[in-house]
Backbone as JSON, one array per atom type, in Angstrom:
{
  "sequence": "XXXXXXXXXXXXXXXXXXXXXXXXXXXXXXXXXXXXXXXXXXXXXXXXXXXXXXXXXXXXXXXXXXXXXXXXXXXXXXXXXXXXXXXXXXXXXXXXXXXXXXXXXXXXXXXXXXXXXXXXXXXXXXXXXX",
  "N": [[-21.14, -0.35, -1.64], [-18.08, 0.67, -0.64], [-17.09, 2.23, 2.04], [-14.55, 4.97, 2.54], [-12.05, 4.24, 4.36], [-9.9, 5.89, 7.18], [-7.23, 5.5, 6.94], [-7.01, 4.98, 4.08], [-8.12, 7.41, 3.06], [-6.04, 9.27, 3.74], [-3.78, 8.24, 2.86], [-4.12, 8.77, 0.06], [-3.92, 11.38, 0.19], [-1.2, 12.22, 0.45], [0.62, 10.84, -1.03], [2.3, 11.13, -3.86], [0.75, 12.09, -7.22], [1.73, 10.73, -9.33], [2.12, 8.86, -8.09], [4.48, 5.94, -5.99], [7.58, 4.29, -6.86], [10.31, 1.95, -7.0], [11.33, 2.29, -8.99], [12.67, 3.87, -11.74], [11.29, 6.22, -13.4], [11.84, 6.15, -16.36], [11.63, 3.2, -16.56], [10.81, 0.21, -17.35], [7.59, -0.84, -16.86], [6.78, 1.14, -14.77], [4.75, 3.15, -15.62], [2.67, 1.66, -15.48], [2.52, 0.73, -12.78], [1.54, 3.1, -11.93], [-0.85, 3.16, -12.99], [-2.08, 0.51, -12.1], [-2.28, 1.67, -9.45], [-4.6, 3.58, -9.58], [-6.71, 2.3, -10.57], [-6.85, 0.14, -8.91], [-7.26, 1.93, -6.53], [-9.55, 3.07, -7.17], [-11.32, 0.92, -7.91], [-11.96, 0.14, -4.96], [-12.82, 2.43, -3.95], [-16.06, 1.69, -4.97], [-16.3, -0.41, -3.93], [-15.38, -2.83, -4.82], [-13.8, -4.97, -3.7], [-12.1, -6.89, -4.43], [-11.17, -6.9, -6.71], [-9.46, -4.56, -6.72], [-7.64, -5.62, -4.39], [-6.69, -7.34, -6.93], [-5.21, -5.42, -8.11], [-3.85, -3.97, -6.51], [-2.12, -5.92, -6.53], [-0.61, -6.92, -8.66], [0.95, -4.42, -9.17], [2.81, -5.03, -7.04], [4.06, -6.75, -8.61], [5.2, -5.73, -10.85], [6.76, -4.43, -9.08], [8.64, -5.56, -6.81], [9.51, -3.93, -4.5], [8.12, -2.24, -4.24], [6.42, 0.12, -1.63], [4.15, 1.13, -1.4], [2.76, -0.04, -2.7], [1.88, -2.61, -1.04], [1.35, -1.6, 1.04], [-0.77, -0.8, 0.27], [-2.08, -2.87, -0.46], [-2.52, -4.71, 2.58], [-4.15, -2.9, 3.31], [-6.42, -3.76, 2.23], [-6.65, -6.3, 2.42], [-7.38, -6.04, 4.62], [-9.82, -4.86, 4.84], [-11.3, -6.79, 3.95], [-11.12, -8.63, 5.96], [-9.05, -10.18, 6.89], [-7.04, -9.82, 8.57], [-4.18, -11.1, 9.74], [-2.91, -11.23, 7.49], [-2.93, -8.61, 6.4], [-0.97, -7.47, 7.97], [1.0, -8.75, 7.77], [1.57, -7.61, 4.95], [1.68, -4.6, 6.02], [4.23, -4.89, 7.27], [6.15, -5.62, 5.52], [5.66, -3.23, 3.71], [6.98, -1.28, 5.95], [9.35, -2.91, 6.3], [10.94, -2.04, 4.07], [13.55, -0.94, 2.7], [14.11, 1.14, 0.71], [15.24, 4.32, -1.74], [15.4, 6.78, -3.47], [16.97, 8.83, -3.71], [16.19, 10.97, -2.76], [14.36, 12.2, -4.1], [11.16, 11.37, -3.6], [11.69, 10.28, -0.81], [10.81, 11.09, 1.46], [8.31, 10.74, 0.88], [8.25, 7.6, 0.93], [8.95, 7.48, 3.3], [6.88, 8.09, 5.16], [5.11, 5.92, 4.3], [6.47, 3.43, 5.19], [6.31, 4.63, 7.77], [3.79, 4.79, 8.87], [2.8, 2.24, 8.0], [4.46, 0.84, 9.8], [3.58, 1.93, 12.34], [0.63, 0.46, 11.87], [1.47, -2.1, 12.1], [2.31, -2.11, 14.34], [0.03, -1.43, 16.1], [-1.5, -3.59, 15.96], [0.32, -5.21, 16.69], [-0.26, -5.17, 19.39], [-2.72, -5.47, 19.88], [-5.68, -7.26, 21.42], [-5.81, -9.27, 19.79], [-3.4, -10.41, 19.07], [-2.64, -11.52, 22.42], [-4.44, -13.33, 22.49]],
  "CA": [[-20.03, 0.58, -1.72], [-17.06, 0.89, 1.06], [-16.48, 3.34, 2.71], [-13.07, 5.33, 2.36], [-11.11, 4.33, 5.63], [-9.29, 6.91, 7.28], [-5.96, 5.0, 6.16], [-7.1, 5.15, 2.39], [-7.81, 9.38, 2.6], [-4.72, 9.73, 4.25], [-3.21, 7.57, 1.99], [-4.63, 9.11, -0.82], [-3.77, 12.74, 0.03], [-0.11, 11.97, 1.12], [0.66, 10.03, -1.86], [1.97, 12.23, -5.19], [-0.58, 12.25, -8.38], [2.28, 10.3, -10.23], [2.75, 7.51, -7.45], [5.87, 5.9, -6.12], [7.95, 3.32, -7.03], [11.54, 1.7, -6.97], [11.6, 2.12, -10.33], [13.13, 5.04, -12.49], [10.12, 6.54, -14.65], [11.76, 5.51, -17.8], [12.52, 1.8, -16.44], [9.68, -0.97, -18.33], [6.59, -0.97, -16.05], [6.78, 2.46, -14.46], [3.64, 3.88, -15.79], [1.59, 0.79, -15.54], [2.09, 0.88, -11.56], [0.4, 3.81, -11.21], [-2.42, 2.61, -13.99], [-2.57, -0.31, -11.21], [-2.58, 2.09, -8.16], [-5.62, 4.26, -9.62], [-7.47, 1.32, -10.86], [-7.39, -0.2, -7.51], [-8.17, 2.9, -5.23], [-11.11, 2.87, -7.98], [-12.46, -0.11, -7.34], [-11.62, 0.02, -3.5], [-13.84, 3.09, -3.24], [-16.59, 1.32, -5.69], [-16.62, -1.93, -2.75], [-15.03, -3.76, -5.26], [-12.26, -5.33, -2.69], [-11.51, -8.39, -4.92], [-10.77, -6.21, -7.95], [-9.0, -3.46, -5.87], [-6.84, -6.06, -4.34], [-6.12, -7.38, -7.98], [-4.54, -4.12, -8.94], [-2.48, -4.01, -6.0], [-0.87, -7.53, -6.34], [-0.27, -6.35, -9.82], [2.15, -3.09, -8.51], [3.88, -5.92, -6.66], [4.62, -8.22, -9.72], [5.84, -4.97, -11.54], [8.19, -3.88, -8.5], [8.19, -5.94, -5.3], [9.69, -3.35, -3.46], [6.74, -1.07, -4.12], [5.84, -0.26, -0.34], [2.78, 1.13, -1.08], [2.0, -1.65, -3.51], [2.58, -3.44, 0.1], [0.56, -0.98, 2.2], [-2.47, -0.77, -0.17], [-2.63, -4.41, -0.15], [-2.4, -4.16, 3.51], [-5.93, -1.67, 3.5], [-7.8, -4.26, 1.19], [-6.98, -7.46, 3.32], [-8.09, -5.68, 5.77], [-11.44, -4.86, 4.7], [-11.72, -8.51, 3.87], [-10.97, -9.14, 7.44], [-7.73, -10.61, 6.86], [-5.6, -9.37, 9.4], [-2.88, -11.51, 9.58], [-2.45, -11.34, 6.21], [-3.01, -7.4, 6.15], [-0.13, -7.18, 8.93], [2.16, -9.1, 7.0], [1.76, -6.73, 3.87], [2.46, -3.68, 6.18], [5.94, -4.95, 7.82], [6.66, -5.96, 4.05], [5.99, -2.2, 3.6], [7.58, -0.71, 6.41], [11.11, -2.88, 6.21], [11.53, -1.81, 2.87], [14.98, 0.03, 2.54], [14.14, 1.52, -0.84], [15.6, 5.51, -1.84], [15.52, 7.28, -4.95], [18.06, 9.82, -4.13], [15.81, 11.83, -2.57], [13.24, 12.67, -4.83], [10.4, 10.72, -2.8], [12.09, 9.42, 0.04], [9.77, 11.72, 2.28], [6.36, 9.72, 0.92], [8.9, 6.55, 1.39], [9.1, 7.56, 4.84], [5.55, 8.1, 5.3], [4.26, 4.74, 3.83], [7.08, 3.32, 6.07], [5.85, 4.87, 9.01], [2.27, 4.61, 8.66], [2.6, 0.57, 7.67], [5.13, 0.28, 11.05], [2.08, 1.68, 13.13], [-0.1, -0.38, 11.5], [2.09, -3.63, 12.77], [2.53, -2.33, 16.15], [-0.72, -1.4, 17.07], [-2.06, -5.11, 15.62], [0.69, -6.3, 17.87], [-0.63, -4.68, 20.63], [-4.34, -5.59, 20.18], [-6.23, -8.52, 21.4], [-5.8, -10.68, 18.29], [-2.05, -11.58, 19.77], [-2.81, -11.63, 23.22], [-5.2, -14.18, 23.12]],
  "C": [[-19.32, 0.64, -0.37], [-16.71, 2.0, 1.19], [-15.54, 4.03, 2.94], [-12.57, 5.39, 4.03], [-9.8, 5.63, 5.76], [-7.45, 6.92, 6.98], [-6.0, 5.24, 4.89], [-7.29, 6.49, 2.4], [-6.69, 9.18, 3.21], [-3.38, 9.15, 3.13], [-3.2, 8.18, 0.62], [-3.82, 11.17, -1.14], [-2.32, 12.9, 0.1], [0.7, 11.71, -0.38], [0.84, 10.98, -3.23], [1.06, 11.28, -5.97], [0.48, 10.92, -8.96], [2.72, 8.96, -9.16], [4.07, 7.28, -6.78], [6.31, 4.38, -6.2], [9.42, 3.13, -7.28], [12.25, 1.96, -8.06], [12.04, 3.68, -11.15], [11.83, 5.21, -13.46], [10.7, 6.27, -16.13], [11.66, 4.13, -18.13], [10.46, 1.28, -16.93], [8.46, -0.72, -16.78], [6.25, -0.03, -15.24], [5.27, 2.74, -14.49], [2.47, 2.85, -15.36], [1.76, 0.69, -13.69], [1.04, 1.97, -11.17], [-0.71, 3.66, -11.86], [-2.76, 1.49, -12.54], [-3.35, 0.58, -10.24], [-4.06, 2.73, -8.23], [-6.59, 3.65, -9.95], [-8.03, 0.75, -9.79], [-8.11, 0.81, -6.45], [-9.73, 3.16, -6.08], [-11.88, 1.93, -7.55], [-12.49, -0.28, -5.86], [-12.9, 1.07, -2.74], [-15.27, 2.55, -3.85], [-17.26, 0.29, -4.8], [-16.08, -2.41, -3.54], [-13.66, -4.43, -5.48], [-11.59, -6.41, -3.39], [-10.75, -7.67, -5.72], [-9.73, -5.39, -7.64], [-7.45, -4.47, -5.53], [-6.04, -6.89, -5.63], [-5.05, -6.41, -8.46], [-2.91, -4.02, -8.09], [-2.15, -4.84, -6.11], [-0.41, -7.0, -7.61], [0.71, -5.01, -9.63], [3.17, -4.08, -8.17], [4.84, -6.98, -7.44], [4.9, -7.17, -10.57], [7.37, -4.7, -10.79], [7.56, -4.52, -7.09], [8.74, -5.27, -3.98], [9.22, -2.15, -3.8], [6.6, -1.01, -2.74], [4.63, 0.6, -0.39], [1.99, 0.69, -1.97], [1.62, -2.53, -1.77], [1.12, -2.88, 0.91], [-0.87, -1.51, 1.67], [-3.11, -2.13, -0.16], [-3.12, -4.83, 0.9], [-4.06, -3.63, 4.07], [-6.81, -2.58, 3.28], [-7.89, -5.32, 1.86], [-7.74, -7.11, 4.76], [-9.47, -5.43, 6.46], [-12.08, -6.35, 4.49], [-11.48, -8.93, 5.41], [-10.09, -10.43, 7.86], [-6.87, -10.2, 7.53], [-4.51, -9.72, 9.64], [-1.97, -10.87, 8.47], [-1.85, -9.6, 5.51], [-1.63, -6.72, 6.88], [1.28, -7.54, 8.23], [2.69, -8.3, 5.86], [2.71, -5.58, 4.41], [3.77, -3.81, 6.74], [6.4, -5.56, 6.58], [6.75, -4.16, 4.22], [7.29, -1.59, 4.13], [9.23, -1.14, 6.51], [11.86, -2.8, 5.21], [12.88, -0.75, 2.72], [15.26, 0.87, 1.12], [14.25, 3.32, -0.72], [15.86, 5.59, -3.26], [16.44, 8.31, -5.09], [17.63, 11.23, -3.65], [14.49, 12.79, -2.44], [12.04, 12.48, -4.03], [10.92, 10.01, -1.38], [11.1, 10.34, 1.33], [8.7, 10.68, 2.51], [7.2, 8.1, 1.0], [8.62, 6.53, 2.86], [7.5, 7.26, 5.72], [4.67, 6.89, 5.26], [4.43, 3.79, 4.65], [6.23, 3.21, 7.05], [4.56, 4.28, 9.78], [1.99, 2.97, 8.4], [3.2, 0.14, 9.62], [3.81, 0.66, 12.42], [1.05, 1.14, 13.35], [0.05, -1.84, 12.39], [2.16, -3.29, 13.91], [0.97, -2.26, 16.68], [-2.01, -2.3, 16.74], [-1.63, -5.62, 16.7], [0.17, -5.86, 19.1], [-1.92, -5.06, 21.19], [-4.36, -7.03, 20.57], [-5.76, -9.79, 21.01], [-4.46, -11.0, 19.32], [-1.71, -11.39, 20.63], [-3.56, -12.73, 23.72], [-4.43, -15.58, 23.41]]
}
């Protein structure tokens, strides 16, 4: 079992019940993102990082400007010890330019934010210094 990183509660608590996505709640695939999102943070807290990251690539092939389809992907490469790969997800997140008018553009901001910290303080470490 893995351990809930302090990115995934934060993530978790931040994050409405109903998800977010680019997508208008009546528009085709809507509901099935957040069936992904809760599926994955399921198996994510479970250890089961393969499965977990299944769910999220699946958010992304509903709406690819999900950014916390992006982020959560992001969390799971990460636990795999994928960092490149995990870095790349979050500046996918964070240069997402996506607004709903309002409604969510707060937890937009947030996912944003929280992915752009992510990428800076990768770039900052070690890894691309050496």
């Amino acid at each position: 079992m893995v351990s809930e990183t302090p990115a995934l509660k934060e993530t978790q608590s931040a994050v409405p019940k109903n998800g977010l996505s680019s997508q208008e709640p009546n528009e085709q695939g809507y509901e099935d993102i957040q069936v992904y999102i809760d599926r994955g943070l399921s198996f994510y807290k479970q250890g089961k990082l393969y499965e977990a990251l299944l769910e999220f690539l699946q958010v992304l092939a509903v709406d690819p400007l999900d950014p916390l389809g992006h982020y959560l992907c992001g969390i799971t490469l990460q636990a795999f010890d994928l960092e490149d790969m995990a870095v790349a997800e979050w500046a996918a997140a964070s240069s997402l330019n996506v607004t709903d008018g309002g409604k969510w553009d707060s937890d937009w901001d947030w996912i944003k934010r929280k992915s752009y910290e992510f990428v800076e303080s990768h770039r900052t470490s070690s890894v691309y210094h050496a």
